[in-house]
C-alpha positions in Angstrom: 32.5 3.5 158.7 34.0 6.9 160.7 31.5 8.5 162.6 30.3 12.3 160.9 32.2 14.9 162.3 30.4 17.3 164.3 29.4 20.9 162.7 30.3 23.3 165.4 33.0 23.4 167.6 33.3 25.2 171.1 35.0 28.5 171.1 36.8 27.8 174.2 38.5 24.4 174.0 39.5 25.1 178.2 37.8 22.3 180.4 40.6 21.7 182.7 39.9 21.0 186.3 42.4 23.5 187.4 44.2 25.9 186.3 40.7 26.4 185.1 38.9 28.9 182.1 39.2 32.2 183.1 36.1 34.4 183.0 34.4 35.3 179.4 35.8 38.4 178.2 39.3 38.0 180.2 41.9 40.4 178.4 45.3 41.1 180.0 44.4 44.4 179.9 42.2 44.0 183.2 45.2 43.7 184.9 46.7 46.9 183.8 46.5 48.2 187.5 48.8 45.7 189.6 51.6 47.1 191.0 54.8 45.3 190.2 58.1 45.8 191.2 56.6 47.5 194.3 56.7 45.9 197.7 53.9 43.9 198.7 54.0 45.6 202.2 53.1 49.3 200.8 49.8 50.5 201.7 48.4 50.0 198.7 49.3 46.4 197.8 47.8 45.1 200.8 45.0 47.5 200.3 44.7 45.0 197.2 45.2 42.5 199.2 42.6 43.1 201.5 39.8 44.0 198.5 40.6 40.3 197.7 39.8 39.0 201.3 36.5 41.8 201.2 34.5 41.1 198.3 35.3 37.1 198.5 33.7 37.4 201.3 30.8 39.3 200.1 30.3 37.3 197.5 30.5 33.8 199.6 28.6 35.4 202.2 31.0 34.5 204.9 29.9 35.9 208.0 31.6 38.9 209.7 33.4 37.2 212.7 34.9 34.3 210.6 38.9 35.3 209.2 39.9 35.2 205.7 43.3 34.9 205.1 45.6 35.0 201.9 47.9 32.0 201.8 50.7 29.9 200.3 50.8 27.1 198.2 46.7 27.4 196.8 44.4 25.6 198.7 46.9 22.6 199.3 49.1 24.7 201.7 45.8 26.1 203.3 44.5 23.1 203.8 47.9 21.6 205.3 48.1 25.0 207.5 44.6 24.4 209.1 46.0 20.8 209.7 49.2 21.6 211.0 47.9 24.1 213.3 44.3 22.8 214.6 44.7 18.9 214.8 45.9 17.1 217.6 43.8 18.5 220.5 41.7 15.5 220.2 41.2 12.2 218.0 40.5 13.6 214.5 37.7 11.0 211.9 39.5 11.6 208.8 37.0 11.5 205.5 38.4 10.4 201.8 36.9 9.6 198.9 39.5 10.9 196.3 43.1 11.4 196.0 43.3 15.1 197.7 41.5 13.4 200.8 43.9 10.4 200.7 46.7 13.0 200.8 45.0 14.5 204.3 44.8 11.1 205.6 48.4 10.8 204.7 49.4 14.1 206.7 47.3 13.0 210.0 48.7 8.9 210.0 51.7 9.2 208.5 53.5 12.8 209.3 51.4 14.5 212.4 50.6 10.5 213.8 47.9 11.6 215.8 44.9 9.7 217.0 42.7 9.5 213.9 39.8 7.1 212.7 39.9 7.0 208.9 36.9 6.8 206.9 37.3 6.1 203.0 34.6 5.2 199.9 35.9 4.3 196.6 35.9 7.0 193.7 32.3 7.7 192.7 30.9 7.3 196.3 31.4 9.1 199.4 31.9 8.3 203.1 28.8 7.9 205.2 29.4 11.4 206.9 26.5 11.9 209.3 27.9 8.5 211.1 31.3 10.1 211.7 32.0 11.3 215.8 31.7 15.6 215.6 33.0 15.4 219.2 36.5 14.8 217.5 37.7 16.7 215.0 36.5 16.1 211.3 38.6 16.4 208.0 36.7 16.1 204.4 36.5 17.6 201.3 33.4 19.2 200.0 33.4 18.3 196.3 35.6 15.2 195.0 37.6 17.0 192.3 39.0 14.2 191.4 35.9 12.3 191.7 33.1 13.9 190.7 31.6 13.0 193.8 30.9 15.6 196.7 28.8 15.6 200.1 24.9 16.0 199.3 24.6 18.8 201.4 25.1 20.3 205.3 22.4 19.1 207.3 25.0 15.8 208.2 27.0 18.4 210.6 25.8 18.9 213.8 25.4 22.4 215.3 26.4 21.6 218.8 29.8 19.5 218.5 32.7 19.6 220.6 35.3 19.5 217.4 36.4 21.2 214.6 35.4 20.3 211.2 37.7 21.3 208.4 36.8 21.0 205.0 38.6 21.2 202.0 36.3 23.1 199.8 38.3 24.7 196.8 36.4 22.8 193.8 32.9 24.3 195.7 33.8 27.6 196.7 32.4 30.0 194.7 29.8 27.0 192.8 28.1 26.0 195.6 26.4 26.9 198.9 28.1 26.0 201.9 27.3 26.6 205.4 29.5 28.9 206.8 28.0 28.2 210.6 29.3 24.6 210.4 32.2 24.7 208.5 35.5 25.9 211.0 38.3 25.7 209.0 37.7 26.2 205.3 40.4 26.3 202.5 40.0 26.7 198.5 42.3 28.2 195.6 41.7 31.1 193.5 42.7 28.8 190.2 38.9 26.6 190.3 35.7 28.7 190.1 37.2 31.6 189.7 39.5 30.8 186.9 41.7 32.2 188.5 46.3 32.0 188.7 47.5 29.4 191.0 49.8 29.4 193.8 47.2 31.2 196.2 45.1 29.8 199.0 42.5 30.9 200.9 41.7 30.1 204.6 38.5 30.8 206.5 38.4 30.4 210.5 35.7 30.4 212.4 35.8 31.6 216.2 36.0 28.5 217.0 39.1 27.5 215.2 40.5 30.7 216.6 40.0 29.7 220.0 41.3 26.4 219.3 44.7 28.3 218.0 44.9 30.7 221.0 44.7 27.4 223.6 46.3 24.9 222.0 50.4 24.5 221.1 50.4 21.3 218.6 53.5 19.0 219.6 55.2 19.5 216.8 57.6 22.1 215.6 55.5 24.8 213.1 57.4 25.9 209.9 57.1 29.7 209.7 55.5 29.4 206.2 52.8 27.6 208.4 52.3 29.9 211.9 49.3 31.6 212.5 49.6 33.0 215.9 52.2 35.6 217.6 53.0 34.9 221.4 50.0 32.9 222.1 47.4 35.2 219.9 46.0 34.8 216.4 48.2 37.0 213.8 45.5 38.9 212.9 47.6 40.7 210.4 47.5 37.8 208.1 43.7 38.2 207.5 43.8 42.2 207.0 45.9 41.7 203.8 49.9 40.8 205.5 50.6 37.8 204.1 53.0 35.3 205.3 55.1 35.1 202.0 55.3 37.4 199.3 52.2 36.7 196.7 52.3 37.8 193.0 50.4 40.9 192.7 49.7 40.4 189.5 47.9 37.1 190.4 45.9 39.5 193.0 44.6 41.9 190.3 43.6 38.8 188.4 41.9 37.7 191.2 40.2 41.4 191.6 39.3 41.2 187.6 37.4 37.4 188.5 35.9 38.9 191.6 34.3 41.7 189.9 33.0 39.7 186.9 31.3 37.4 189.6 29.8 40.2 191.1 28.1 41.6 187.9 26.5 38.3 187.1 24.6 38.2 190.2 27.2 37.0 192.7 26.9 33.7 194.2 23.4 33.2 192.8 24.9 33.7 189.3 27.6 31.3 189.6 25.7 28.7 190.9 23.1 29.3 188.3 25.8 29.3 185.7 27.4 25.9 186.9 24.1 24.5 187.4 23.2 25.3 183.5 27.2 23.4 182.5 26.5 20.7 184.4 22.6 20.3 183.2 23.8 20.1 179.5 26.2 16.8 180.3 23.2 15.2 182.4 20.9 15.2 179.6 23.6 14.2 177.2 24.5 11.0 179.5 20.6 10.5 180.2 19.9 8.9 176.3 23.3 7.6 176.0 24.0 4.4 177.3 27.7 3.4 176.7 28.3 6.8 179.2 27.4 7.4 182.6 28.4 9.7 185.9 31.4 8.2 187.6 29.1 9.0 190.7 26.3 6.5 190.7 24.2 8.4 193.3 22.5 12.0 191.6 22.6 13.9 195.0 26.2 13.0 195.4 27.3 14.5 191.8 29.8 16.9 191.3 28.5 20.2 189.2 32.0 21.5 188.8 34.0 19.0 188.4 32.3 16.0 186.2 34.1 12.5 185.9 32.0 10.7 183.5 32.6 6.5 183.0 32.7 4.8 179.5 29.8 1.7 180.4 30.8 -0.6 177.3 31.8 -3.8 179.4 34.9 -4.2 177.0 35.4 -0.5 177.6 35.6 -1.2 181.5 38.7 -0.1 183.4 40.5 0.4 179.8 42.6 3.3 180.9 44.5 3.2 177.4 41.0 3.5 175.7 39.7 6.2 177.9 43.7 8.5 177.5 43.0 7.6 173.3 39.4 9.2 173.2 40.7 12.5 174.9 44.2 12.3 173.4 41.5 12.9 170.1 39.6 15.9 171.4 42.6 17.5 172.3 44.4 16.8 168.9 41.4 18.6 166.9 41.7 21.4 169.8 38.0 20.8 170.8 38.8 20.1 174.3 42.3 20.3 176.5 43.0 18.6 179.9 39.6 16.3 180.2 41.2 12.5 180.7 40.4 11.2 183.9 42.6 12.1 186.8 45.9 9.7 187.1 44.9 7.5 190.0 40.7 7.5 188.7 38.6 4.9 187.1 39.4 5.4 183.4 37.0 8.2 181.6 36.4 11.4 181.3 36.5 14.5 183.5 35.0 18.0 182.9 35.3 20.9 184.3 32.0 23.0 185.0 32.3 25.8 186.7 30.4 29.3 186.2 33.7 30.4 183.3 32.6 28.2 180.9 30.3 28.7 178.6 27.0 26.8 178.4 27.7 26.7 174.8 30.4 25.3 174.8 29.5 22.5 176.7 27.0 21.8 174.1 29.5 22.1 171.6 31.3 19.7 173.2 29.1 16.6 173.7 28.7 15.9 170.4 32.5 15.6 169.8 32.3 13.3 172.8 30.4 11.0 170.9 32.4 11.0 167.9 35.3 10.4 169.7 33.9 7.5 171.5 32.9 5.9 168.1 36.1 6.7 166.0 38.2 5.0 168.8 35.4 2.1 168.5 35.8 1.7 165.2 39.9 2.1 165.1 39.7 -1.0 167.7 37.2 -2.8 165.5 39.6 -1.9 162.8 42.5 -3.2 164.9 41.6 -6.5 165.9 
C-alpha cells in the first residue's frame, strides 16, 4: 500500500549545497544599482568592490589587520591561490576528509610535490587534527561539504606555532564561528551562506601569511591569475577593491543585496541562529526514525549547513541506485532540487542548511522524506 502523501509542501523547493537559496525576499530588483557595461576599474565599481570586502568583514568579525581580497574562480581558485603562494617554505600536514580536501592533497603531492604528511578519515569522520605538527604548515577544511562532517571547534590549533594553517572554510563562513586569530589563510565563496552567484572567491590573510609572501619566492613559476605580491611586497591593491580579473558586477551587487539582508537579521548571531534552527528540525526528524541517520556518526563533528544524511536499512546500505531513486522522487514532485548525495559519497541524502532557508521549509520537507523512502520501499517490494 503507497505511503499518504504529505499535506504541505515547502515553498522553496532550493536545498542545493551550492549554488545555494538565495535570501527570503530576493527580487532582481535589488540589483537595480550595478553598474554594467562600465569598467570595473572606475571609482565607483571598486568602491562596490570594496563595500563587499567592508561589511563581510564586519559581519565575520575579521579583525582589522587581516586582508580580504576579492578573487577568481570562488573559493576553489582562493583556496589554490593561498596554496600556490604560501606552501613550500616548510613540510606542509595535509588534512582530508572529503573530496574538496582530497583535491588539496592532490595540488601539494601531485602538482607543487612538496614535502607533505597527509592525513585522511573516511566520509563521516574527520582527521584527528590536534595530533597534526603546527610547526609545518597545515591545510584543512572547516566544514565537510561534501561530508557533512566538519572540525568540532578551534581549541585543536595552537596559538604559538611556527606554520601557517590554511583552511578551506566556504561551507562555514558566514554559519559558523571561526577563529580569526588562528586561522592564516582563509578562503570561502559567496554562492554558500550567502546564497550568493558563483565564480567569486574570497581570501583572508593574516599578518602572518603576509609575511610569509613578502620573504618567501615558491619554486615554481606563479600564473598571473594567481600573484599576490608586486616586486617583493604584498599587492595591497587587490584587498582595497582591484581585483586581479575582471568580476561580474552584477554578481557584486548581489552579493551587496545578501550582505545587507544578513545584517538586518542580526549579523553573524542571526545566521548562526538561523542555521542552527534548519539544522535542529532534521536532528529531531532523524532522532525517532530509525532507517535514517547523520552520515557523521559523531554529534560534535556534524555539519549544520551542509547535512548528508545515511539510509540505515542493511539492504539499503551502499545502494547508490536506491538512494539517486528516492531524490530523483522529490525532485520530480518539485519538493526538493539538488539533495542526492555528492558523486564520490556514501549513498543518501544531502541538505543544504544554511541561514536562506527557511525553517519551514525544512519541516515541510521531512515528511516528503519519509514518503519517498517508503514509496521507493514499496516499488522494490513491488519489484522483486
Amino acid at each position: 500500500m503507497a505511503p499518504d502523501r504529505p499535506a504541505i509542501r515547502p515553498t522553496n523547493p532550493r536545498f542545493s549545497s551550492g549554488p545555494c537559496a538565495k535570501h527570503p525576499g530576493f527580487s532582481l530588483g535589488e540589483l537595480s544599482g550595478a553598474i554594467l557595461g562600465r569598467s570595473h576599474r572606475t571609482a565607483y565599481a571598486k568602491a562596490r568592490l570594496k563595500a563587499v570586502i567592508d561589511k563581510t568583514r564586519a559581519i565575520l568579525r575579521i579583525p582589522a589587520d587581516h586582508r580580504i581580497g576579492i578573487v577568481p574562480a570562488s573559493d576553489t581558485g582562493a583556496f589554490e591561490m593561498a596554496m600556490w603562494n604560501l606552501l613550500g617554505e616548510r613540510p606542509v600536514e595535509m588534512a582530508a576528509w572529503e573530496s574538496f580536501g582530497a583535491g588539496w592533497v592532490t595540488d601539494a603531492v601531485r602538482q607543487l610535490r612538496i614535502d607533505a604528511s597527509v592525513h585522511t578519515a573516511e566520509y563521516g569522520e574527520i582527521v584527528d587534527m590536534p595530533s597534526l605538527n603546527y610547526d609545518h604548515d597545515v591545510c584543512f577544511t572547516w566544514n565537510g561539504t561534501t561530508s557533512g562532517a566538519r572540525v568540532p571547534s578551534d581549541g585543536f590549533i595552537p596559538a604559538k606555532r611556527k606554520g601557517l594553517t590554511l583552511c578551506d572554510a566556504t561551507s562555514a563562513a558566514f554559519a559558523m564561528e571561526l577563529p580569526w586569530e588562528r586561522l592564516d589563510a582563509t578562503t570561502f565563496s559567496w554562492q554558500k551562506v550567502l546564497g550568493g552567484e558563483a565564480a567569486h572567491g574570497m581570501l583572508v590573510l593574516s599578518p602572518r601569511a603576509v609575511e610569509r609572501l613578502e620573504s618567501y619566492v615558491p619554486a615554481w613559476p606563479l600564473p598571473k591569475i594567481f600573484r599576490l605580491t608586486e616586486n617583493g611586497k604584498l599587492n595591497e591593491a587587490i584587498f582595497e577593491g582591484a581585483t586581479i580579473n575582471t568580476p561580474s558586477m552584477l554578481c557584486v551587487e548581489d552579493c551587496l543585496a545578501a550582505l545587507d539582508w544578513a545584517q538586518s537579521i542580526g549579523g553573524l548571531e542571526g545566521l548562526i541562529a538561523r542555521t542552527r534552527a534548519n539544522f535542529d528540525v532534521i536532528h529531531r526528524f532523524v532522532a525517532v526514525r530509525d532507517w535514517i541517520d547523520f552520515l557523521a556518526s559523531d554529534p560534535n563533528c556534524r555539519s549544520e549547513t551542509s547535512v548528508c544524511l545515511k539510509f540505515t536499512e542493511p539492504a539499503m546500505e551502499n545502494a547508490h541506485p536506491f538512494a539517486r531513486a528516492v531524490a530523483k522522487r522529490l525532485e520530480d514532485e518539485d519538493i526538493a532540487y539538488d539533495i542526492g548525495s555528492y558523486r564520490s559519497a556514501p549513498p543518501g541524502l544531502r541538505v543544504w542548511c544554511g541561514a536562506t532557508v527557511e525553517s519551514s521549509d525544512i519541516e515541510a520537507l521531512m515528511p516528503w522524506v519519509e514518503w519517498a523512502y517508503r514509496s521507493q520501499i514499496g516499488s522494490r517490494c513491488v519489484g522483486s
